[in-house]
VOGU-3710 file (C-alpha; in Angstrom, 3 decimals, decimal comma):
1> xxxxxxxxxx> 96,294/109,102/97,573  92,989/107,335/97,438  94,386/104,462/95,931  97,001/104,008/98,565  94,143/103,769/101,207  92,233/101,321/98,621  95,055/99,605/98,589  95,963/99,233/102,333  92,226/98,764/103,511  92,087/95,279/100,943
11> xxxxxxxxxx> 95,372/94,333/102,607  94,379/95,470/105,953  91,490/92,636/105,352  93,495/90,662/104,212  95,925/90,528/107,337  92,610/90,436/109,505  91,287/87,008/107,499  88,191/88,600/106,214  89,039/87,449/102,778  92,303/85,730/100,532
21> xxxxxxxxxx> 94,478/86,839/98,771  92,587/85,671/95,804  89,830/87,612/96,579  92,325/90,962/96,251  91,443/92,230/92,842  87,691/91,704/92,987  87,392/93,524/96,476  89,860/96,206/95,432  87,100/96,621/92,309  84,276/96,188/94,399
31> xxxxxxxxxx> 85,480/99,445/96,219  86,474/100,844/93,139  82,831/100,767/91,927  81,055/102,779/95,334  83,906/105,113/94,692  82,956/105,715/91,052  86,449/105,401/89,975  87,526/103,497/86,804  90,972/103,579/87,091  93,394/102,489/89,665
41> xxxxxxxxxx> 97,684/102,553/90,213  99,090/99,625/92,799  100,942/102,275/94,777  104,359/101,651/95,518  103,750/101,902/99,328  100,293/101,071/101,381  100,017/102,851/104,904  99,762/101,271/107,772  96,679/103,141/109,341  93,830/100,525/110,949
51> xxxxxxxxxx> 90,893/99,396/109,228  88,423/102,099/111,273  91,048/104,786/109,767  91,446/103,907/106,474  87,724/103,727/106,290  87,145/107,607/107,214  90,105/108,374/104,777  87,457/106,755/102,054  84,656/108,019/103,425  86,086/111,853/103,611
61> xxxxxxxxxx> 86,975/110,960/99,435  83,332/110,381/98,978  82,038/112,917/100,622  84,860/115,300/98,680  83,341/114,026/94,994  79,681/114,153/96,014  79,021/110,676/96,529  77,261/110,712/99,695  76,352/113,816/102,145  78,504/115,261/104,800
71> xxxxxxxxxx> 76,236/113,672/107,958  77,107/111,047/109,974  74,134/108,473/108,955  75,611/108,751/104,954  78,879/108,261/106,644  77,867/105,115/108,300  76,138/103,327/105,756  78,828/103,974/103,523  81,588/102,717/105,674  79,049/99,910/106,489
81> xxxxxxxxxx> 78,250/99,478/102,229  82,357/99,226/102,120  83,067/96,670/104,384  80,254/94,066/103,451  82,910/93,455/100,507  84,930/92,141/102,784  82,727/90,161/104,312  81,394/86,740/104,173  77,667/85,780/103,993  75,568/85,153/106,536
91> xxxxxxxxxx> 75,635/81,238/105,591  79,120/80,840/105,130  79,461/82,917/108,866  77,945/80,619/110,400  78,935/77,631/108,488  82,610/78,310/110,152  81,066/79,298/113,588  79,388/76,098/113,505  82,538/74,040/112,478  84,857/75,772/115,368
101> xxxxxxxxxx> 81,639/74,876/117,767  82,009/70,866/117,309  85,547/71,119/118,927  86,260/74,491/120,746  83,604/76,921/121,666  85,740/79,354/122,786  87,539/79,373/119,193  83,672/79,641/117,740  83,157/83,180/119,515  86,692/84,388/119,081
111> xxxxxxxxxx> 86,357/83,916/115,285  83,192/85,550/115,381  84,035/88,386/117,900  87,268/89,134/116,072  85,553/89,201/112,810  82,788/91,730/113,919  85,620/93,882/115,302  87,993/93,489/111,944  84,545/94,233/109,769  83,989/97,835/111,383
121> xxxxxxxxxx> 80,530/96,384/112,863  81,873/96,241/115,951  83,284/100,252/116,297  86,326/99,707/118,276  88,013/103,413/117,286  84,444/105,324/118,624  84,675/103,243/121,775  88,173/103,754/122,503  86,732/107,760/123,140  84,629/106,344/126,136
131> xxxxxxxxxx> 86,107/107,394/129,544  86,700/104,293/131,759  87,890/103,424/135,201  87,332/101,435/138,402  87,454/102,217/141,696  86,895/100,666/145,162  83,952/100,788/147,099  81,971/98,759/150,182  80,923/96,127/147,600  83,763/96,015/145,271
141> xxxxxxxxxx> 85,948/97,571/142,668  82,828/99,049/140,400  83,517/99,785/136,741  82,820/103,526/135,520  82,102/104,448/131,727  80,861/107,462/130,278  80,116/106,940/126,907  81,343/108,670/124,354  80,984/105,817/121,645  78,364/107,797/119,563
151> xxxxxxxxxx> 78,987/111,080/117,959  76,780/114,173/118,671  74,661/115,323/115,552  75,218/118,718/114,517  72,131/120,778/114,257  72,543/120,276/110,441  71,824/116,822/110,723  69,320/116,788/113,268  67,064/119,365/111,053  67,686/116,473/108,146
161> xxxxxxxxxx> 66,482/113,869/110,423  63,481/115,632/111,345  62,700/116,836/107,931  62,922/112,439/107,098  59,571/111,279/106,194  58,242/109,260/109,085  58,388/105,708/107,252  55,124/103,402/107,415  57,115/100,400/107,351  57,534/97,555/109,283
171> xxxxxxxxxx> 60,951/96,502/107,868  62,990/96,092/109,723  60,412/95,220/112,632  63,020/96,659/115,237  66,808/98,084/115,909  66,632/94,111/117,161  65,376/92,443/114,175  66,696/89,286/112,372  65,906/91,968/109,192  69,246/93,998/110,434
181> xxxxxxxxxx> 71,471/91,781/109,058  72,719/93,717/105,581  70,241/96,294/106,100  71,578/99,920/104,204  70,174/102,026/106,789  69,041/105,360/106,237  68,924/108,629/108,552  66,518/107,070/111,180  67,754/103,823/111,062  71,224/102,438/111,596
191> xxxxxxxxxx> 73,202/101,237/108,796  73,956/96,857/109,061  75,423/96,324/105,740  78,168/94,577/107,584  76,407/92,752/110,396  76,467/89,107/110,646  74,015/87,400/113,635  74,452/83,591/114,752  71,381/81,311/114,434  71,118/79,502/118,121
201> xxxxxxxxxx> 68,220/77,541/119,729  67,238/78,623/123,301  64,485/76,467/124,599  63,351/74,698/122,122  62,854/78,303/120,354  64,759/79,918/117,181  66,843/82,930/118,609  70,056/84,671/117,538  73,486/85,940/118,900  75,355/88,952/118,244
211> xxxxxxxxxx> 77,829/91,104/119,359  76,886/95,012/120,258  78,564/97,485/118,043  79,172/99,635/120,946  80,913/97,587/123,746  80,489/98,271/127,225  82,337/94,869/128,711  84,508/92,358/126,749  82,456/90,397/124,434  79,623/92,192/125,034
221> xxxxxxxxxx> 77,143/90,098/123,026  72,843/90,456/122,650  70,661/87,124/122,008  67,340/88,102/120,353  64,010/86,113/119,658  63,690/85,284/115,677  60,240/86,686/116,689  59,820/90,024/117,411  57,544/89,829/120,753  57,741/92,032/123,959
231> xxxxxxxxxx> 60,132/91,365/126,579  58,893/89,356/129,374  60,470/87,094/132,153  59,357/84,222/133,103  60,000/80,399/133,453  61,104/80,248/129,373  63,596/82,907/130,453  65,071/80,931/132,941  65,863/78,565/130,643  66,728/79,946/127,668
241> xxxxxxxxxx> 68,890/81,995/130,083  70,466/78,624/131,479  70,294/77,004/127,705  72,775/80,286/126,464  75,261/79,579/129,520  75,364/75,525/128,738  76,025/75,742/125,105  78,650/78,341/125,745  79,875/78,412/129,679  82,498/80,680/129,309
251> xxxxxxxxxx> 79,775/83,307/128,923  77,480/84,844/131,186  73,499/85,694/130,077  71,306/87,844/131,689  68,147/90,567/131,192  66,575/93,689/131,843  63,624/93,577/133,652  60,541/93,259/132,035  58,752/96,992/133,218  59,367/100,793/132,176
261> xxxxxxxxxx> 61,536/102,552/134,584  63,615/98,910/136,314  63,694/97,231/132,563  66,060/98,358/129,328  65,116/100,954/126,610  64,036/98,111/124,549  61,138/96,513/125,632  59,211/95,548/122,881  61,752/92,733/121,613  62,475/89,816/123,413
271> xxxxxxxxxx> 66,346/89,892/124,220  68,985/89,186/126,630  72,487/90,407/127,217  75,691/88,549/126,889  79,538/87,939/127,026  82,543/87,505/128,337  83,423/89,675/131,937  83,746/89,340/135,209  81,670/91,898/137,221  81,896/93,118/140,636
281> xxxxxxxxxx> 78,304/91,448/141,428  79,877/88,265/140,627  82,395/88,471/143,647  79,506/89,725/145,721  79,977/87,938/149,194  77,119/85,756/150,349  75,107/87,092/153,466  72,756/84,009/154,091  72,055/80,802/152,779  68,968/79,145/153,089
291> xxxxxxxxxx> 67,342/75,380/152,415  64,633/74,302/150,393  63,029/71,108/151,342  61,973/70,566/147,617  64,285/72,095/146,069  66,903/70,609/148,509  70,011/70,140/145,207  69,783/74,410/144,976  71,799/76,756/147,524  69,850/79,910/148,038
301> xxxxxxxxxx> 72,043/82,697/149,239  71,383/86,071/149,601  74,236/88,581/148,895  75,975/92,034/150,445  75,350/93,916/147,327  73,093/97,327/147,146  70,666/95,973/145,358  68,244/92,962/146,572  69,639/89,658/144,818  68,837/85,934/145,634
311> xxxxxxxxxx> 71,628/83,604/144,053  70,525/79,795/143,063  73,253/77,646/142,766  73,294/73,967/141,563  74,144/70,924/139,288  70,262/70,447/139,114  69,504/73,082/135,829  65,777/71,756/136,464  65,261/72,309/140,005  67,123/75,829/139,708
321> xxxxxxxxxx> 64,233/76,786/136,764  61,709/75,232/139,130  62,614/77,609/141,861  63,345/80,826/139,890  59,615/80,311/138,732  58,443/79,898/141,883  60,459/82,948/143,684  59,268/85,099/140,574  55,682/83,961/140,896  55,775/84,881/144,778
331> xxxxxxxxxx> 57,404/87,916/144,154  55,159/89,516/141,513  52,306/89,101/144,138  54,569/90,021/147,194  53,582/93,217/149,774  55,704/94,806/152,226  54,216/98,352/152,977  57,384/98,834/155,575  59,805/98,751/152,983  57,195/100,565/150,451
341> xxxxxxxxxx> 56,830/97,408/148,197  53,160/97,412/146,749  53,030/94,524/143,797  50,108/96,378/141,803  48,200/99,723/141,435  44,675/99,365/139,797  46,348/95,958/138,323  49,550/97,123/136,609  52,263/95,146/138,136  55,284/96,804/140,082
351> xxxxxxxxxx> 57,033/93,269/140,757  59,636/91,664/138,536  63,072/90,312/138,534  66,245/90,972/136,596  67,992/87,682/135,944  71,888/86,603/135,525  73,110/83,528/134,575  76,542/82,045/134,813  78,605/78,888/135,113  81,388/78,702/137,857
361> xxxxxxxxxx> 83,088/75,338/138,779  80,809/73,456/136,624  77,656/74,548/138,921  74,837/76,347/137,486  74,046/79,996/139,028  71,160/81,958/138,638  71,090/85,682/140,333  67,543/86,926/140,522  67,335/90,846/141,511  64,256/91,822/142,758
371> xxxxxxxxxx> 62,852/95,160/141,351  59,969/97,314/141,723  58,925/100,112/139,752  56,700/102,390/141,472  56,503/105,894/141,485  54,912/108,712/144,269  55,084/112,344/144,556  58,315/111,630/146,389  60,173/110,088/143,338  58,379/110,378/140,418
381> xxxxxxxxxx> 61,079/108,966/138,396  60,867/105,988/140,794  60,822/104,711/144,430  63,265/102,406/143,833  65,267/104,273/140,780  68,252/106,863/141,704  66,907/109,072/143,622  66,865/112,972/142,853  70,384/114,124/144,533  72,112/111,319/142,459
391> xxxxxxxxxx> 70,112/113,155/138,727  73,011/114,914/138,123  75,832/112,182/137,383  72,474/109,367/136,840  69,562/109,809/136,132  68,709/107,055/133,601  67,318/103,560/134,265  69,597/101,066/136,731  69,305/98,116/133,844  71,164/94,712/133,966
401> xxxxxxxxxx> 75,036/96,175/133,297  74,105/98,666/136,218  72,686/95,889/138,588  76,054/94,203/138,099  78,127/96,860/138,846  79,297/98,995/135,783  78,061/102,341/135,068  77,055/103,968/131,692  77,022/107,391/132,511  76,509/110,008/129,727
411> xxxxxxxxxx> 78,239/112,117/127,743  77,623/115,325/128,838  79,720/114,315/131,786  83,048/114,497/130,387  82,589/118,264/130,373  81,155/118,674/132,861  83,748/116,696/135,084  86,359/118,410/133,796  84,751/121,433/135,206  84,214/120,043/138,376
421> xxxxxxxxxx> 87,617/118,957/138,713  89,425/122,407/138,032  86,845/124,106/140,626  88,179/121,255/143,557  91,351/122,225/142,269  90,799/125,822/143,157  90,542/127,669/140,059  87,980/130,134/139,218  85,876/128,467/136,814  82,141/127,846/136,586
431> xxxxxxxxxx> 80,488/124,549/137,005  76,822/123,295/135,788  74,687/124,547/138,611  73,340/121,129/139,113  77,110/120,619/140,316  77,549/122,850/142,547  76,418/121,837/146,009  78,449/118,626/145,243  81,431/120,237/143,552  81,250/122,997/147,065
441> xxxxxxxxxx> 81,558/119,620/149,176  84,420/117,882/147,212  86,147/121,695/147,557  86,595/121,170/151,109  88,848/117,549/150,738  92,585/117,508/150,487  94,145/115,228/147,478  94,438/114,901/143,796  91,180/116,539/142,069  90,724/114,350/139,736
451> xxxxxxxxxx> 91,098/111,416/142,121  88,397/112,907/144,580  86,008/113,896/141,613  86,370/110,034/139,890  85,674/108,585/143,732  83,349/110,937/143,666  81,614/109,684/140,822  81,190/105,820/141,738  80,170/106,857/145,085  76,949/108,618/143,281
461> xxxxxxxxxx> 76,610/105,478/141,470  76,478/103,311/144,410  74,254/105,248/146,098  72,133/105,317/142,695  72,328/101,733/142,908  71,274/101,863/146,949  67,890/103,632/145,950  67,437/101,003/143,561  67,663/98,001/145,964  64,242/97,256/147,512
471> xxxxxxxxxx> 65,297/95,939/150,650  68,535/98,123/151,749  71,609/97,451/153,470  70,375/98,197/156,642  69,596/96,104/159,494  66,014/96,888/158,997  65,792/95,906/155,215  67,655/92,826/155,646  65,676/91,478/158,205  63,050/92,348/155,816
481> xxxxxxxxxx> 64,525/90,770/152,846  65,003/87,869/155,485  61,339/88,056/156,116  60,245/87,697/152,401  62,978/84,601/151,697  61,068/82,701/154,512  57,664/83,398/153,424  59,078/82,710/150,057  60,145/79,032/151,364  57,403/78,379/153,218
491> xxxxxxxxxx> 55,296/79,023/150,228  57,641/76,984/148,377  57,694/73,918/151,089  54,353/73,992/152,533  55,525/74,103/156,340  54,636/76,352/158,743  57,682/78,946/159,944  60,857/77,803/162,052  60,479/74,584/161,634  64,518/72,978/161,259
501> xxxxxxxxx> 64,162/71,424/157,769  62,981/74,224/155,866  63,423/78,103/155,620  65,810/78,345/157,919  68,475/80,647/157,828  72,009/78,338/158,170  74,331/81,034/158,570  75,361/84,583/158,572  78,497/86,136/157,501
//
């Protein structure tokens, strides 16, 4: 039986372009040799079964004759050890990439996304377990996942990972690092036998593209610095940000912020997020716009979204980066005690931005969301971070797939949902206690459970997203956020308030 999935799983990458036909015998040897086996019989038939489950048919063989332990890290790396067989070097990756680039760059990131999904790196069967759907809302149709893509560890495995040696090396630097790309792996490390990065220059700077192996979005992509430095955002942001989006404008780019609690759960190398999706943020309808004198080839607009968000749009790439510095610069110093904005406490900053950058009818756009990350007795988790009756679907960070509108909710939910769904739907069960004043509310509507409890669901999110916007959706914050964008141009202009030429507000939706 083993030789029928051999067989199929060389064909299978075969079908999927990874290699020729004359590379059949090696590969099917190559396998051959992790599996310890010195024979082989062509089967007379070869199943059909995906590339994902023909790997796990494999891996179960090798955990069956002792080759590698039954936990999920050996698993991994072994699947991972597997398909580098079947895939090309790094040089001769991007060799191709390159060539598609000269005449199609739209052909150069489908080869390259279809070959990280064909090569396992990408894990298309674990994501196809997440939960997804959209649903309506004041601001849009907001997408929901809860994520499912990585398996729970047993308590076997966790006791092995904890009984792991903590290693004293610096190799790879980070989860991040160039030094990923064929890395084995081991039990506190991911296994990247089978990952293949892109060399790109972003500013003048070497950096790198890559897709995620677990997809939230189509084409869900990460650039990373060559250099492993912290995360910061600043004026070489902006245009690395803008650089990305040029070379390939069928993309968007964007980042976390660059502080604990309003940034990502990587801070400590340099990266932005990528790919190829339209989010609700980007249909965000514009509130304001405002004029520059200086900057008088950018639109500044101001947007009905629940977070705060200033959108520069023009042909000008160099008077947009101009601006974003400035706004940034003015904003890590602003102070609005009314709307509980204080830029520093003993001199650690509270101020920064979380940038997106797109292309749309050949104009350059640059969304800048302005973040804060203080904490009081109040909100300890953050003032401007879901609040403590949202905890229970979100409690984690609002990062840059949140700020545009899709949710990454965790796994514990699905459960827990469930739960929460037979209780609206009257049965006697027991839900989480953290779920129970909410699942008591959702009790007392009329309608399909499951369709109240999803609703439900992205209605916590927005709200999560609400306590996350410093200047809220309220009369009183958006005269405040109206305040700040005219101090912000006057700043910028160097005239005095109301005058007709310069931070003036043109119109209101």
């Amino acid at each position: 039986m083993i030789d029928v999935m051999i067989e199929a799983l060389v064909d299978a990458a075969i079908r999927e372009e990874l290699i020729d036909e004359q590379d059949r015998i090696y590969s099917r040897n190559r396998v051959l040799a992790k599996l310890n086996k010195l024979d082989f019989e062509v089967p007379r038939f070869v199943s059909e079964l995906s590339i994902p489950e023909l790997l796990e048919q494999v891996v179960e063989y090798a955990v069956g004759a002792d080759i590698i332990e039954p936990i999920l890290e050996e698993k991994d790396r072994f699947m991972a050890e597997i398909m580098d067989i079947f895939v090309s070097k790094p040089s001769e990756v991007t060799r191709h990439f390159n060539e598609l680039l000269e005449t199609d760059v739209t052909a150069a990131t489908d080869y390259f996304y279809r070959m990280s999904q064909a090569s396992n790196y990408i894990q298309t069967r674990r994501i196809a377990n997440n939960i997804t759907y959209q649903a309506p809302t004041r601001y849009g149709t907001l997408d929901i996942t809860i994520n499912l893509s990585k398996p729970e560890k047993d308590p076997h495995e966790i006791a092995l990972a904890r009984m792991q040696p903590t290693s004293t090396s610096n190799y790879p630097k980070g989860l991040l690092a160039i030094e990923n790309e064929g890395y084995s792996g081991h039990l506190k490390h991911p296994a990247r036998a089978n990952h293949r990065i892109i060399p790109l220059t972003l500013g003048g700077q070497p950096w790198s593209f890559q897709y995620s192996p677990y997809l939230y979005y189509n084409e869900h992509s990460i650039l990373l610095s060559n250099e492993v430095r912290d995360m910061v955002i600043d004026r070489g942001a902006f245009e690395r940000l803008l650089d990305f989006i040029t070379q390939f404008p069928h993309y968007f780019a964007g980042s976390n912020a660059d502080l604990p609690i309003v940034g990502g759960s990587i801070l400590t190398h340099d990266h932005y997020q990528a790919g190829r999706y339209r989010f609700a943020m980007d249909d965000a309808r514009v509130v304001s716009t405002y004029r520059s004198e200086r900057y008088d080839q950018v639109d500044i607009e101001t947007l009905y979204w629940p977070l705060s968000v200033v959108r520069l749009r023009s042909n000008q790439k160099e008077q947009l980066v101009m601006l974003a510095n400035q706004l940034l610069g003015y904003w890590r110093d602003y102070e609005d005690t009314v709307s509980e904005v204080i830029p520093y406490t003993e001199g650690v900053p509270h101020n920064t931005v979380t940038p997106i950058a797109r292309r749309r009818n050949g104009r350059y756009e640059l969304d800048l969301v302005l973040r804060n990350n203080r904490t009081s007795k109040a909100h300890p988790d953050g003032i401007f971070h879901p609040h403590a009756d949202v905890h229970h679907i979100k409690r984690e960070n609002i990062g840059l797939i949140e700020v545009m509108g899709l949710a990454v909710l965790p796994a514990r939910l699905k459960t827990e949902l469930e739960q929460v769904v037979h209780y609206v739907a009257g049965e006697d069960v027991d839900v989480k206690v953290m779920h129970q004043e909410w699942a008591d509310e959702l009790r007392k509507k009329s309608g399909d459970p499951k369709t109240i409890v999803d609703q439900a669901v992205v209605d916590k999110f927005v709200k999560g997203l609400e306590d996350a916007g410093v200047f809220k959706q309220t009369n009183a914050g958006q005269e405040r956020f109206d305040t700040f964008i005219r101090s912000l141009l006057s700043h910028v202009d160097k005239v005095e308030y109301g005058t007709p030429r310069s931070g003036m507000r043109e119109k209101t939706n």
